[in-house]
C-alpha positions as CSV (number, residue, x, y, z in Angstrom):
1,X,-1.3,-17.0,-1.0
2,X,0.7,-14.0,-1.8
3,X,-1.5,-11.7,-0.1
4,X,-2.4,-12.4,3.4
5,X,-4.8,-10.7,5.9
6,X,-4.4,-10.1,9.4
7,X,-6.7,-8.9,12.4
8,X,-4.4,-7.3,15.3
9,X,-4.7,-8.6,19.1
10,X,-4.8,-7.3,22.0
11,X,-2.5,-8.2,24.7
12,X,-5.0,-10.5,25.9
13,X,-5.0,-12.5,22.7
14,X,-8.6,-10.6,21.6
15,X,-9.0,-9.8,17.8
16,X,-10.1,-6.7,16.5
17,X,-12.3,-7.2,14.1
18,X,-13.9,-3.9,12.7
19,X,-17.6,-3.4,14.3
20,X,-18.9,-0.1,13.0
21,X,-20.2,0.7,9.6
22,X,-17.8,3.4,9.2
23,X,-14.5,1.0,9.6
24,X,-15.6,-1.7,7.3
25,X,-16.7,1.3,4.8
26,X,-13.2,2.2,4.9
27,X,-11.3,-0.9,5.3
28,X,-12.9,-3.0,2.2
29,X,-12.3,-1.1,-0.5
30,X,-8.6,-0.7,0.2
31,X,-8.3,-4.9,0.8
32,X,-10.1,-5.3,-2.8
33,X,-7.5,-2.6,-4.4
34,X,-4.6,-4.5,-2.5
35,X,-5.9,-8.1,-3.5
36,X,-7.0,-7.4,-7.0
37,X,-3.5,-5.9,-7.9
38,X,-1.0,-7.9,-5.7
39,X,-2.4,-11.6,-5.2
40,X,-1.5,-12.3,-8.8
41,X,2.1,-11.7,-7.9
42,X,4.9,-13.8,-6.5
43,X,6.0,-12.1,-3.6
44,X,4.1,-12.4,-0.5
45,X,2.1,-9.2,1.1
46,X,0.9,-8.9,4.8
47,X,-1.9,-7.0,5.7
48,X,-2.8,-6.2,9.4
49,X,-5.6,-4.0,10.0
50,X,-6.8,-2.5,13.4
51,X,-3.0,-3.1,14.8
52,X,-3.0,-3.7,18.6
53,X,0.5,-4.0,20.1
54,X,4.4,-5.0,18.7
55,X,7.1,-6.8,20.4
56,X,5.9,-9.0,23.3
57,X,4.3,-6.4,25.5
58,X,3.5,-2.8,23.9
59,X,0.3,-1.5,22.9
60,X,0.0,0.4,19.4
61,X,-2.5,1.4,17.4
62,X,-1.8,2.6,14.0
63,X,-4.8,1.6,11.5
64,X,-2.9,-0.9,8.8
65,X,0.7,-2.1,8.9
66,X,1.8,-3.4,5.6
67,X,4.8,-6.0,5.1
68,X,6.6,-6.5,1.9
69,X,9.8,-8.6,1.3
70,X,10.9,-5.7,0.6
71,X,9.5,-2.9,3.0
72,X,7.4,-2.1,5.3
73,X,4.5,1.0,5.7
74,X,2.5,2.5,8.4
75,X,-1.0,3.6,7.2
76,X,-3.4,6.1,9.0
77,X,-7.2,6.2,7.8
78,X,-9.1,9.7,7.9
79,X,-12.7,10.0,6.6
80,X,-12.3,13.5,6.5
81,X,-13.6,15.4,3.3
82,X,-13.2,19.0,1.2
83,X,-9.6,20.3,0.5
84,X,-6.9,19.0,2.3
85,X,-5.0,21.7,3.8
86,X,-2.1,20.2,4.7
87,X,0.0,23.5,5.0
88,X,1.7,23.3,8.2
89,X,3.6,20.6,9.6
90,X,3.9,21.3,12.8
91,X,0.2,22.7,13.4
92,X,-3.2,21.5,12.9
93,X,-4.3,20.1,9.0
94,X,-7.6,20.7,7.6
95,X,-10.7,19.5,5.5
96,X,-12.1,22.9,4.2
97,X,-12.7,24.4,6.8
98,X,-12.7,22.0,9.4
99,X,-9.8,20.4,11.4
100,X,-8.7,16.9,10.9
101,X,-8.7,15.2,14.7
102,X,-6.0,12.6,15.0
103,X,-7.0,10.5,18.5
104,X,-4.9,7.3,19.2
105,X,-7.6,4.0,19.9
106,X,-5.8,2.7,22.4
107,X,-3.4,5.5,24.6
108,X,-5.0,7.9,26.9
109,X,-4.1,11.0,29.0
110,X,-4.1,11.5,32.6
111,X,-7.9,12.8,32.9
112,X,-8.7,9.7,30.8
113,X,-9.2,11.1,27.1
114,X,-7.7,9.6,24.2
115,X,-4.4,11.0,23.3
116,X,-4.6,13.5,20.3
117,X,-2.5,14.3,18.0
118,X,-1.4,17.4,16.4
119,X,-2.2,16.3,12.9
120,X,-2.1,13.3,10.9
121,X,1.5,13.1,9.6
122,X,2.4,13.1,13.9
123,X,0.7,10.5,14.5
124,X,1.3,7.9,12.1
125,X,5.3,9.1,13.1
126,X,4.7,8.6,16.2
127,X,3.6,4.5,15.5
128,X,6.4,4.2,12.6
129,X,8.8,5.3,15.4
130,X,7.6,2.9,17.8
131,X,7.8,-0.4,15.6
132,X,11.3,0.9,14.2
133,X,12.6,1.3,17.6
134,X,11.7,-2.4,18.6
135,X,12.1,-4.1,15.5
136,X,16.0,-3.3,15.8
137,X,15.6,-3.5,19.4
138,X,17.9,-6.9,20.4
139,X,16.1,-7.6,23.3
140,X,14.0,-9.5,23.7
141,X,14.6,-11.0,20.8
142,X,16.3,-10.5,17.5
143,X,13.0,-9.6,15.3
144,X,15.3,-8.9,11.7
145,X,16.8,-11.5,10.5
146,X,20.8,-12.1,11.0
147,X,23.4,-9.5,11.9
148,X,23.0,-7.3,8.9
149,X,24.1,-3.7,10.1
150,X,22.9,-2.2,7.3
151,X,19.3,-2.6,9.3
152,X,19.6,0.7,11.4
153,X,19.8,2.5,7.9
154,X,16.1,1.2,7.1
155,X,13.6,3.4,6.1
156,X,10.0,3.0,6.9
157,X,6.8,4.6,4.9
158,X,4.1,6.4,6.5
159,X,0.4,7.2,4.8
160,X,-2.2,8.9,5.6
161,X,-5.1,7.5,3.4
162,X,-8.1,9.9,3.0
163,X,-11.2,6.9,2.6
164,X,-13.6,9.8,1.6
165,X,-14.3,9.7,-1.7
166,X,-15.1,13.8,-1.4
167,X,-11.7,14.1,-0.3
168,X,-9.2,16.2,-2.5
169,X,-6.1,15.4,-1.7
170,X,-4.3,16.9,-4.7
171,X,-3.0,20.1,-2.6
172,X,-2.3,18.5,0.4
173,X,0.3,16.4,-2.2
174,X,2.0,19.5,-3.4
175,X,2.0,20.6,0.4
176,X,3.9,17.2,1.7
177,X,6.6,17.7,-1.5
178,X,7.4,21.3,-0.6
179,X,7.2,21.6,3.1
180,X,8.4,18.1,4.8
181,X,11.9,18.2,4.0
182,X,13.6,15.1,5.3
183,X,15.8,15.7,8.2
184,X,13.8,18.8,9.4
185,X,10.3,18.3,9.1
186,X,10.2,14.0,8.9
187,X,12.5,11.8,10.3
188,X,15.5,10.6,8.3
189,X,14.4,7.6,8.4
190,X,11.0,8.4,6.9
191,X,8.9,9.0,3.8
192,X,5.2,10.3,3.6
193,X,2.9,10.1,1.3
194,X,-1.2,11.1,1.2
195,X,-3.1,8.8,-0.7
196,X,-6.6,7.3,-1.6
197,X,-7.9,4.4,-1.2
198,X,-7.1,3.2,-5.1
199,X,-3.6,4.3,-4.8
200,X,-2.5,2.2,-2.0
201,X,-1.6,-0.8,-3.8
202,X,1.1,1.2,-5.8
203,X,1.9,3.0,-2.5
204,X,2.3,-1.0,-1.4
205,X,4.2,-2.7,-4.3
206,X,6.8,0.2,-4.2
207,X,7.6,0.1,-0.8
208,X,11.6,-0.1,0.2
209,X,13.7,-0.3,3.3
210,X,15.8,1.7,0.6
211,X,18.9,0.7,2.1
212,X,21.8,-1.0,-0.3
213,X,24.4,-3.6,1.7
214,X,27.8,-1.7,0.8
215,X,29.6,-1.9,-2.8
216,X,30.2,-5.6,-2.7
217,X,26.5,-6.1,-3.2
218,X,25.4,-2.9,-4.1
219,X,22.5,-4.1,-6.3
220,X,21.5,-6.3,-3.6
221,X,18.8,-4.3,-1.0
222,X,17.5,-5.5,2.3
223,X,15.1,-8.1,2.0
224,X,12.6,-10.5,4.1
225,X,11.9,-13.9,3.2
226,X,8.5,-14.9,2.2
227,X,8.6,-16.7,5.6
228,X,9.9,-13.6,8.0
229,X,7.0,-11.1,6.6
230,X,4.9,-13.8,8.0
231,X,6.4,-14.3,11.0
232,X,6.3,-10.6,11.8
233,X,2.8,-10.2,10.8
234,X,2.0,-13.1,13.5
235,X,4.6,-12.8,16.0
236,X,6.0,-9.1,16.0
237,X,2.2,-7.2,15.7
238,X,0.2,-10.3,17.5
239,X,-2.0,-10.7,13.7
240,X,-4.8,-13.0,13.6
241,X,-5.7,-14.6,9.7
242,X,-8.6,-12.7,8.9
243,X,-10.1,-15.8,6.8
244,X,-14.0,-13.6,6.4
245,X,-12.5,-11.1,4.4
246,X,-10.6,-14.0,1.7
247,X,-13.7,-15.5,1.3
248,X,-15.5,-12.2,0.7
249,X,-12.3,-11.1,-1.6
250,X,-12.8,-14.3,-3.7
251,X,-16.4,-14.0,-4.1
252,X,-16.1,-11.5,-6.8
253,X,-17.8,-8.6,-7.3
254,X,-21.1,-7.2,-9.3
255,X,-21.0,-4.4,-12.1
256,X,-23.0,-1.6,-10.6
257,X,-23.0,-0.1,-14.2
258,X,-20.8,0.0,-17.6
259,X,-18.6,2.5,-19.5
260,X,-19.1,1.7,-23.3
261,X,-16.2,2.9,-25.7
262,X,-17.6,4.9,-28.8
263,X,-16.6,4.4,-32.0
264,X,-16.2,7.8,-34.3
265,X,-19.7,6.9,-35.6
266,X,-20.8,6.7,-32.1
267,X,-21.5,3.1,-31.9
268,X,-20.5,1.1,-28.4
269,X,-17.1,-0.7,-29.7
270,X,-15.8,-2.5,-26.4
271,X,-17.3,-2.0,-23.0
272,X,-16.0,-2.3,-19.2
273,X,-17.9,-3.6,-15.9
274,X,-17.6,-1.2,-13.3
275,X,-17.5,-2.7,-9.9
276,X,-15.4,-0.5,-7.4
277,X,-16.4,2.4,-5.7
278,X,-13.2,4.7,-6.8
279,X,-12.1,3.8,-10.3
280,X,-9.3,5.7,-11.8
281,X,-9.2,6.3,-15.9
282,X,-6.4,6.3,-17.7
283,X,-3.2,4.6,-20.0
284,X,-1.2,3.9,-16.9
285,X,-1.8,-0.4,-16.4
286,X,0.1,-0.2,-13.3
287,X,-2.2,2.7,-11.6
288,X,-5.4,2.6,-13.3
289,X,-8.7,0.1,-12.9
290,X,-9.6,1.2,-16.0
291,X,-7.1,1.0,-18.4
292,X,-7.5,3.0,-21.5
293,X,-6.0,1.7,-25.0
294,X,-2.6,3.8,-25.9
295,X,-4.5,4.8,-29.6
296,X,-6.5,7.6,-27.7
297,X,-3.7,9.6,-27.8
298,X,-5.4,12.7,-25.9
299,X,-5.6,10.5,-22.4
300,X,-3.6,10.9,-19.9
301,X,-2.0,8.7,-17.8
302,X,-3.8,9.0,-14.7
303,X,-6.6,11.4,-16.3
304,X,-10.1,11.0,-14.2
305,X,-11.7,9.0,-11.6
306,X,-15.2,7.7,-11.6
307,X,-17.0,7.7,-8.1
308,X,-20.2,5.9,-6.7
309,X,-21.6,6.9,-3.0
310,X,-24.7,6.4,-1.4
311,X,-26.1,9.5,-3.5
312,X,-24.6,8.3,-6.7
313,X,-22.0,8.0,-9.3
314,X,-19.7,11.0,-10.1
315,X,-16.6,11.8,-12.1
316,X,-13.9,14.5,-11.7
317,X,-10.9,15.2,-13.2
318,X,-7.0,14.3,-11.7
319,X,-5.2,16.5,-13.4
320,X,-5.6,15.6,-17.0
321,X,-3.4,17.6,-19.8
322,X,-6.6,17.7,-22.0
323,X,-9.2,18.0,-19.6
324,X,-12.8,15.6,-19.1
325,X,-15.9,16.2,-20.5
326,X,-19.3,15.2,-19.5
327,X,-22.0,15.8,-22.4
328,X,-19.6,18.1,-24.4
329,X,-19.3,20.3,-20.9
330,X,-15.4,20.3,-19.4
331,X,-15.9,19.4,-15.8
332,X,-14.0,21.0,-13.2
333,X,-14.2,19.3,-9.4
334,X,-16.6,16.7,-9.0
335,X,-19.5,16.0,-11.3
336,X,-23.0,13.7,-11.1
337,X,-22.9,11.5,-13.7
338,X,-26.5,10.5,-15.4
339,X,-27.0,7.1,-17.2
340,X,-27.0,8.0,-20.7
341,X,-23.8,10.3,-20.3
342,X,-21.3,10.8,-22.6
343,X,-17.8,11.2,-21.2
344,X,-15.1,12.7,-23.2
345,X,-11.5,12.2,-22.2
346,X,-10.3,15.3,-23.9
347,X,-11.7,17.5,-26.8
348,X,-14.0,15.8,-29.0
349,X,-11.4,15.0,-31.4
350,X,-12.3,11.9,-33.9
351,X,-9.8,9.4,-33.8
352,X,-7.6,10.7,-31.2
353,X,-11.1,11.1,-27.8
354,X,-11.9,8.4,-26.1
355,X,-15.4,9.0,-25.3
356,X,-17.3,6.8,-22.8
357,X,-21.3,5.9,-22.8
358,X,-22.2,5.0,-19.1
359,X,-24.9,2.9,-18.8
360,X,-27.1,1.0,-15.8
361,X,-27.8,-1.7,-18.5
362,X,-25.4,-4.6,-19.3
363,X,-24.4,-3.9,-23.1
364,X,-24.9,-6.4,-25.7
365,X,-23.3,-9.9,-25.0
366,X,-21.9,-9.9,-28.4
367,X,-19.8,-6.8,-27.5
368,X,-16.3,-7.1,-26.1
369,X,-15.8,-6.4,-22.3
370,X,-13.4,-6.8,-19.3
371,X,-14.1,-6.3,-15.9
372,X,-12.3,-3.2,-14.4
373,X,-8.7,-4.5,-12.2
């Protein structure tokens, strides 16, 4: 199986399965963007969520730790929500007008509190640090595989993921580009990124130890085997095979409504199941769930994202060069979307718009459909 799941242990052997609504809220949608996109593929992926310890005695806690052959990424969770203020790096980030707390599960001060954090980007340093330091530790044990030197060059990728779907995280992006320079603000070693939940399987395919093995194989990187992501995953962080969360992952998943294409006369011409809770729109294949056809020239790449919570289904823009519409009206930040509504990606231009019908009602079985990725 090319994607495997892992629950973290304590040092007393004890899984940690996720107990509270909250966790499992945030934890299942990022599994289903990570399976849907990667267990298709050859290379093998290893998930472990609610990390406990590395090496053979020391306690850690970051969120998710994700493997590749070819890299490896630390990922932080927040549920925080509003603009993502992100600003300063070595003072406190916020969400609107409220401060993002960054608390460690498992390390504690001397008065017994659980140790905080600055912000965010500190603390999901502070874990990538830790498992870099051990993994190239010798002692021990040897945890990379031979006598490569080219191993203390690695790099490791840290991510905050913002699980909030009322989370914009579009400045905070600018903020991490322009103000965490490499070398002064992160470590040299390190690359962050801020991401949703839907991006974290691109986040997860592209990750590299970016680190080339001299000019005699200079197109030859640093690479694990299929079988030393494994035995990290199981031996280095302690993982447990989270076999529930397969078996939910392979059960599928029902449409909670449908996005109908219109034709220029508006009839429904092809139609798409939605079933995820963050879809993004768009002519990108390798980023989007919903992948638009390249004749609707006005779409963007990455152009909007549709959004069901508890009170809803909503759409808003990310960035688009010709802007979304909901019933002829361009939307700006995040918009309730009716059954009934017509979407417009771009100006209501025949033959170049790609306008949408949602619906709560499967469409005809006659029409042509797909299930969104």
């Amino acid at each position: 199986m090319p994607i495997q799941f892992y629950l973290g242990r304590d040092l007393q052997g004890q899984d940690s399965e996720p107990t509270f609504h909250q966790e499992i809220a945030a934890i299942l949608p990022i599994c289903r963007h990570l399976w849907v996109k990667l267990n298709p593929l050859k290379e093998v992926y290893a998930v472990i969520i609610n990390n406990q310890r590395i090496g053979v005695g020391q306690e850690l806690a970051p969120d998710l730790v994700i493997i590749s052959e070819m890299g490896l990424g630390v990922v932080e969770l927040k549920d925080s929500f509003g603009l993502i203020n992100c600003r300063e790096p070595f003072g406190p980030w916020m969400a609107g007008k409220h401060q993002i707390m960054s608390y460690d599960r498992l390390g504690v001060d001397e008065h017994g509190r659980n140790k905080e954090f600055i912000n965010p980007a500190m603390q999901v340093r502070f874990y990538a640090r830790a498992i870099r330091q051990h993994l190239l530790s010798p002692k021990p044990r040897a945890w990379l595989p031979g006598e490569n030197p080219f191993w203390g060059k690695m790099k490791l990728q840290t991510c905050i993921c913002f699980t909030n779907l009322l989370a914009d995280i579009r400045q905070g992006k600018r903020d991490i580009i322009a103000r965490y320079p490499p070398g002064k603000v992160l470590e040299e070693w390190e690359v962050l990124s801020l991401l949703t939940p839907a991006e974290i399987a691109e986040w997860t395919f592209n990750l590299r130890f970016d680190v080339q093995t001299g000019h005699a194989d200079y197109y030859r990187p640093l690479k694990l085997s299929p079988d030393e992501v494994v035995m990290l995953a199981e031996q280095f962080f302690g993982g447990k095979a989270w076999d529930k969360i397969i078996g939910y992952l392979q059960a599928g998943l029902e449409p909670f409504g449908y996005l109908c294409i219109l034709d220029d006369n508006g009839q429904a011409s092809f139609s798409y199941h939605l079933e995820h809770a963050d879809t993004l729109i768009g002519r990108d294949p390798e980023a989007c769930t919903l992948v638009i056809p390249g004749s609707h020239t006005s779409v963007s790449r990455k152009h909007a994202r549709i959004i069901r919570t508890e009170k809803g289904v909503f759409i808003t823009d990310t960035g688009s060069s010709h802007g979304t519409f909901l019933n002829k009206k361009q939307i700006h930040g995040l918009e309730p979307v009716p059954p009934g509504a017509i979407i417009s990606l771009g100006p209501d231009n025949p033959g170049t718009t790609c306008r949408l019908k949602f619906t709560l009602e499967p469409p005809s079985p006659t029409l042509p459909t797909t299930t969104t990725q």
